[in-house]
N, C-alpha and C positions, 0 to 999 in steps of 0.2 A: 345522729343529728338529722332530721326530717328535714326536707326542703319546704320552706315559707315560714320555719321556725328557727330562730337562732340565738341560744343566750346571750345579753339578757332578754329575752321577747321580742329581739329587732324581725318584723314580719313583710313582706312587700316581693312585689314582681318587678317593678318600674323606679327609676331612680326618685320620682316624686311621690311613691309609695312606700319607700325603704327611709325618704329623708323627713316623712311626716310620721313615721313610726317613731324614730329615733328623738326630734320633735315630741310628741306628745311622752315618752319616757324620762325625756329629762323636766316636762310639762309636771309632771304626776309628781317626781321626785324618785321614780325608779331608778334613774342614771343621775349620780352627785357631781358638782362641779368637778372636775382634775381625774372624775373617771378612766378608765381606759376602755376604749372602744374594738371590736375585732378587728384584724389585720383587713384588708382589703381583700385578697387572697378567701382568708377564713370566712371573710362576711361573702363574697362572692359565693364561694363554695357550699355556706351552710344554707343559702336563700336559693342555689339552682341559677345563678342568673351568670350573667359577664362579667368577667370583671371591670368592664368600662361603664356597667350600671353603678356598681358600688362605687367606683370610683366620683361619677356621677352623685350620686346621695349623699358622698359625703363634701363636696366642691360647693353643694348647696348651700350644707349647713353649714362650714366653714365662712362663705361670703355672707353668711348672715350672721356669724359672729355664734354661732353656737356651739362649734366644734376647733379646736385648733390641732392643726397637725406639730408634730417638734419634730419631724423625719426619719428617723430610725427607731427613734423612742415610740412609734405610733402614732395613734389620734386619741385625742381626749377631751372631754366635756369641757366648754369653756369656765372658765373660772369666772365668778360676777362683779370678780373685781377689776375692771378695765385695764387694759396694756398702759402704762405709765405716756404721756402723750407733753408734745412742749404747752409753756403755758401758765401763766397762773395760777397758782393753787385756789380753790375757792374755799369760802370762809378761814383763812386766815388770819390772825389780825400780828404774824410775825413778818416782818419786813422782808419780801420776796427777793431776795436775790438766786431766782435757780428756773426763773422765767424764761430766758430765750430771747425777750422779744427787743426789738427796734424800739428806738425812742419818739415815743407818738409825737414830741415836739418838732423832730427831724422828717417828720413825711409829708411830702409836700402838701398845701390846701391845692384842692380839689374844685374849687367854688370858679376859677376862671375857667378851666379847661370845661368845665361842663357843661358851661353858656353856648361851647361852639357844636356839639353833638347833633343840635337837630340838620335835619334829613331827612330823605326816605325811609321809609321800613322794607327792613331785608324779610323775605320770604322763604318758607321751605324750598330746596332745590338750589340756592344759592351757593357759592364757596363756601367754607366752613369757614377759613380764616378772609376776613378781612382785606382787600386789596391795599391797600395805605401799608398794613400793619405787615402786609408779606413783606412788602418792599424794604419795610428798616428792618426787619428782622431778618433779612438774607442778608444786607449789608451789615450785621450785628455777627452772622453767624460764620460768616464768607473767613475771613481771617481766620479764622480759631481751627477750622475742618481741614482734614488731610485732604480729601478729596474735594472739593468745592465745585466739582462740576457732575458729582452726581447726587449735591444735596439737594432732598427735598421737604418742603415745610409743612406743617400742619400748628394747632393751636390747640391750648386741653385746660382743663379747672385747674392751673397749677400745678405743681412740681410732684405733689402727691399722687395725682389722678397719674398724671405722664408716665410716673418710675411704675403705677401700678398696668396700666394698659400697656405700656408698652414689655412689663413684665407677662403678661396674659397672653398677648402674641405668641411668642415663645416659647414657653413653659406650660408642661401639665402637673399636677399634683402630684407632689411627693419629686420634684424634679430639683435639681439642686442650683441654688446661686451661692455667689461669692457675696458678699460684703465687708466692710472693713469691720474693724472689732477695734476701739468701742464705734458704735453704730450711732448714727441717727435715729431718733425714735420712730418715727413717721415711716422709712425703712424698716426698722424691725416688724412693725404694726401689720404694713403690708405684706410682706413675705409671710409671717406666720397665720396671716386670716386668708392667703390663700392658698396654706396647705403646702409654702416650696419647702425645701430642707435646706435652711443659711448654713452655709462654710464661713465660719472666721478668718477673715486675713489680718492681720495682724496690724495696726496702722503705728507708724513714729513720726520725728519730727520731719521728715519728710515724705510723709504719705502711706499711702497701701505700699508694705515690705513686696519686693519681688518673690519673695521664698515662699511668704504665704500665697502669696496667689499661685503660683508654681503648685504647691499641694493643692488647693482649693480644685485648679483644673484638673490634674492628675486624679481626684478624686468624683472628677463627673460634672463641676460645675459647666451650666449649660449657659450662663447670664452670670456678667458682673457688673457691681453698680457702684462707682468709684467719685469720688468729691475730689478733683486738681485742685482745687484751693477753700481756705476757710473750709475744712473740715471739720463736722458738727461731732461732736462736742470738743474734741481737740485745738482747733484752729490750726492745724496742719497743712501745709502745701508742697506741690509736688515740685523738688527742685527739677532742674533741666536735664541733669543725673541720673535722678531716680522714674525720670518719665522717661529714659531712654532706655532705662532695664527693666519698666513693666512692657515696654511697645516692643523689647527681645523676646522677653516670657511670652505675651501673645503671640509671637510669629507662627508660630506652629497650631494655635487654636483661630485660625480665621474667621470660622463660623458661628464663635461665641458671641453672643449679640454681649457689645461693651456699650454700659450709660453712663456718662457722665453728666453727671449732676452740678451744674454751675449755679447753685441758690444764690450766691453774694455777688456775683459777676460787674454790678456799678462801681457795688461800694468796695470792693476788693483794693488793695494796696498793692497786691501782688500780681505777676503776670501772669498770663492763662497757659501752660503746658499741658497736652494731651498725652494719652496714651494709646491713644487710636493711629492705626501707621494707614498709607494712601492702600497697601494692599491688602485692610482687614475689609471684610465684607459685611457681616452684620453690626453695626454703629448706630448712637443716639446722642445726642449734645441738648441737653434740658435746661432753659434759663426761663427762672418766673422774675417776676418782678414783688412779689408779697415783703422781702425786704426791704425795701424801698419805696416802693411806689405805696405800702400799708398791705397787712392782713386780707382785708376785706375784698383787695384788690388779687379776686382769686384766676391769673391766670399764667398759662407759661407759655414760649414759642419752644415751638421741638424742631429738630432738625437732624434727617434721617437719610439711609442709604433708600433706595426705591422701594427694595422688595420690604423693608421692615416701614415704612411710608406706606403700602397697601395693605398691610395686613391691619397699622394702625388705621387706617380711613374704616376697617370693616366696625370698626370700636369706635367710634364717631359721628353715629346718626344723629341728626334733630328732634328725634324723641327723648335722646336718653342722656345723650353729652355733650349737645351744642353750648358752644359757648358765648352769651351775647356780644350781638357786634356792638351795641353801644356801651358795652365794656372794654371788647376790645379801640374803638374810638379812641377813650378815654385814655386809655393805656398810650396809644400810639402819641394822640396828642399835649401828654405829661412829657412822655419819651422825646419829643421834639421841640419842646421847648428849653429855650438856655437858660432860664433863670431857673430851671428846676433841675437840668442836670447840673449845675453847679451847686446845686443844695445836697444834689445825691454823694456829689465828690466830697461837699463839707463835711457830710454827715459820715461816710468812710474815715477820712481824716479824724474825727471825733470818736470813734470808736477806738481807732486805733491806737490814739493819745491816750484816752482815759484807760484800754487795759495795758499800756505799755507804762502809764504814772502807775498803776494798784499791782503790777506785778514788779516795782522798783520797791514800794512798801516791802510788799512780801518777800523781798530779795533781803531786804532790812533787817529781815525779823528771821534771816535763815531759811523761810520756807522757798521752793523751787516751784514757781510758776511758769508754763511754756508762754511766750509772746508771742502766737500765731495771728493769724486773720481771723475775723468775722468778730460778731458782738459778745463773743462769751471769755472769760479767762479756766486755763484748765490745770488745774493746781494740785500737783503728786506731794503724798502723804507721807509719813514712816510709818502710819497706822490705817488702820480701815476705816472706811472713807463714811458709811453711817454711825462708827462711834464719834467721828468727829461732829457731823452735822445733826448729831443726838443734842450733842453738848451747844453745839449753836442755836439750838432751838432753845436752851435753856438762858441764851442771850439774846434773844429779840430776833434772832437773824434764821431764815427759810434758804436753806444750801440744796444743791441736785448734787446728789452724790452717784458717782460713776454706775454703779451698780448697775442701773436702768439701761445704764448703756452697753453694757455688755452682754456677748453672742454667744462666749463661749463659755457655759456654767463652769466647767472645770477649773475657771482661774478666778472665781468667786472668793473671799470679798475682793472688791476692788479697793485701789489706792488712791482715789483720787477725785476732785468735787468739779464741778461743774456751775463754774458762778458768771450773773449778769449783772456788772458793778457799773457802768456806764453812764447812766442815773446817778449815782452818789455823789456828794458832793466830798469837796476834799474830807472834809472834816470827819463824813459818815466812814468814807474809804478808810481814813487812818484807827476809824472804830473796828472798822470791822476786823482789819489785817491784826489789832489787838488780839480783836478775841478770837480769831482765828490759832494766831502762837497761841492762847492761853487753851483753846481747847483741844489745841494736839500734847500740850505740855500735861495735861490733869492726868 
């Protein structure tokens, strides 16, 4: 094998030479979706260069979605069928139960708090975060932290951006995190488009298992990104118990940087237990407001140890990820008004009601529904979990079946559906949980 040639024709000196070859190859149709790509190693070797070029070439095309890594299994041509993401299904015309999403009736109007925004215009050079919005967000955050006198704050596009910057800090390609299994989409999305290698932990009804995380770190994980309550898709939360035998499991890995992902944290029923102890050293506590405050309302407060607070500010410039302050405003002055955190409580309570009524149906009909937190019900099968939601489609009804959500292919199919009944009225609810018994029964 010549150096500057490497089959398939990957040719280049420079990681922006190596990742516009690969680029125009799968461009041509040389390289097909789910291809396999050479090892890093192999492509290093067979172009002459570093291997922190190749490493480089391929970090490119992975952030731009052309490449995915799966860890051990290699790098591969991205497939052009998108990672499964929450959400509405578009063009359906079958009644979406497998959405995700908050009830647009429950998020609060928007219309008075926006009348008070005007101000000056903040300039480059400014804080990043908001001075108002520091101020409730340290008092938001102050409780919850082991250590509270070495948190420091920053602000990012949301819970998305957050788990992914602050995953970047940290980690290099091919470097391994932990996650729960079944995962959050949004999660899985990010770790795989930038190339980490996910460990399954295992999640029950009371959270990330200690045992898997135990393996996870024994096997290298560097990052773990763990949901203490309303766990997506399960509604899982960590009792007092089980957050006192992950914060044992970590004693010994201090310097794994742990995130806790607090997405529900308003509307939560349940109380906030960490797994982060006052002597772990790298820590992140991530709370957005997109379920409650709306979607559109894309932003999150992070709150961090110092030294993972500068490596995040290096990820934070005004070119590329400032977040507006008349966003943030907006946020802050939702956040502090009482007629709208008493809607965020109602709307909690409302979730909770409606999957604690449609999982008493499904108790009815035999089926074993979990009543955890957050807006989804997560409902174990005796069968697999796309023949059933096969069969639903053949009754009107749109199901998320587990599948999506799982990390660890080896325990494919899954068991279990993923539904947002919250919306229904009774009458739809008592339709569905029918044809639910009828299509595990066929």
């Amino acid at each position: 094998m010549e150096h500057g040639d490497i089959s398939p024709g990957i040719t280049g000196r420079t990681a922006a030479e190596i990742a516009d070859s690969i680029r125009a190859l799968v461009e041509r149709g040389s390289l097909a979706a789910g291809e396999a790509l050479p090892s890093v190693r192999t492509l290093a070797e067979g172009l002459g260069v570093n291997r922190n070029t190749a490493v480089a070439a391929y970090r490119q095309l992975a952030h731009a979605g052309l490449l995915v890594s799966q860890g051990r299994a290699g790098t591969r041509v991205a497939d052009s069928a998108p990672l499964a993401q929450d959400g509405y299904a578009p063009d359906s015309v079958l009644r979406d139960v497998g959405a995700g999403n908050p009830d647009p009736a429950r998020i609060p109007d928007l219309s008075s708090a926006l009348a008070s925004l005007a101000g000056r215009p903040v300039l480059y050079g400014e804080p990043v975060i908001d001075a108002g919005l520091a101020a409730f967000a340290r008092d938001w955050l102050v409780p919850d932290v082991a250590s509270p006198g070495d948190l420091r704050l920053t602000i990012t596009n949301g819970a998305f951006d957050a788990v992914e910057r602050l995953l970047a800090q940290a980690l290099a390609r091919d470097d391994a995190v932990a996650l729960e299994d079944p995962c959050f989409l949004g999660t899985i999305r990010t770790a795989r488009l930038a190339g980490y290698r996910p460990i399954a932990v295992p999640v029950d009804s009371e959270g990330m298992t200690p045992d898997g995380l135990r393996a996870a770190l024994a096997d290298g994980a560097r990052a773990v990104v763990c949901t203490p309550r309303a766990q997506n898709p399960t509604g899982a939360g960590l009792t007092a118990q089980r957050a006192s035998d992950l914060r044992a499991v970590l004693a010994d890995h201090p310097y794994v940087l742990v995130i806790e992902d607090d997405h529900y944290s308003l509307l939560s029923t349940q109380p906030y237990r960490s797994i982060i102890s006052p002597s772990h050293r790298r820590w992140a506590l991530v709370r957005s407001v997109s379920k409650f405050l709306g979607p559109d309302m894309s932003l999150a407060v992070v709150g961090t140890d110092g030294e993972t607070a500068d490596r995040l500010a290096m990820r934070l410039s005004p070119g590329t990820t400032w977040v507006s302050h008349l966003l943030q405003r907006l946020a802050l002055a939702l956040l502090t008004d009482g007629g709208v955190r008493r809607s965020i409580a109602e709307a909690g309570a409302h979730y909770a009601a409606r999957n604690a009524a449609f999982a008493a149906l499904l108790s009815e009909r035999g089926l074993d529904a979990a009543i955890g937190d957050g807006v989804n019900v997560w409902l174990r099968l005796p069968r697999p979990a796309r023949d059933v939601s096969e069969r639903l489609m053949r009754r009107g009804w749109l199901a998320r079946a587990g599948d999506e959500f799982i990390l660890d292919d080896a325990r494919r199919p899954s068991h279990a559906l993923r539904l947002t009944v919250h919306a229904l009225d009774d009458a739809e609810a008592a339709r569905l949980a029918d044809d639910l018994a009828a299509a595990i029964r066929t």
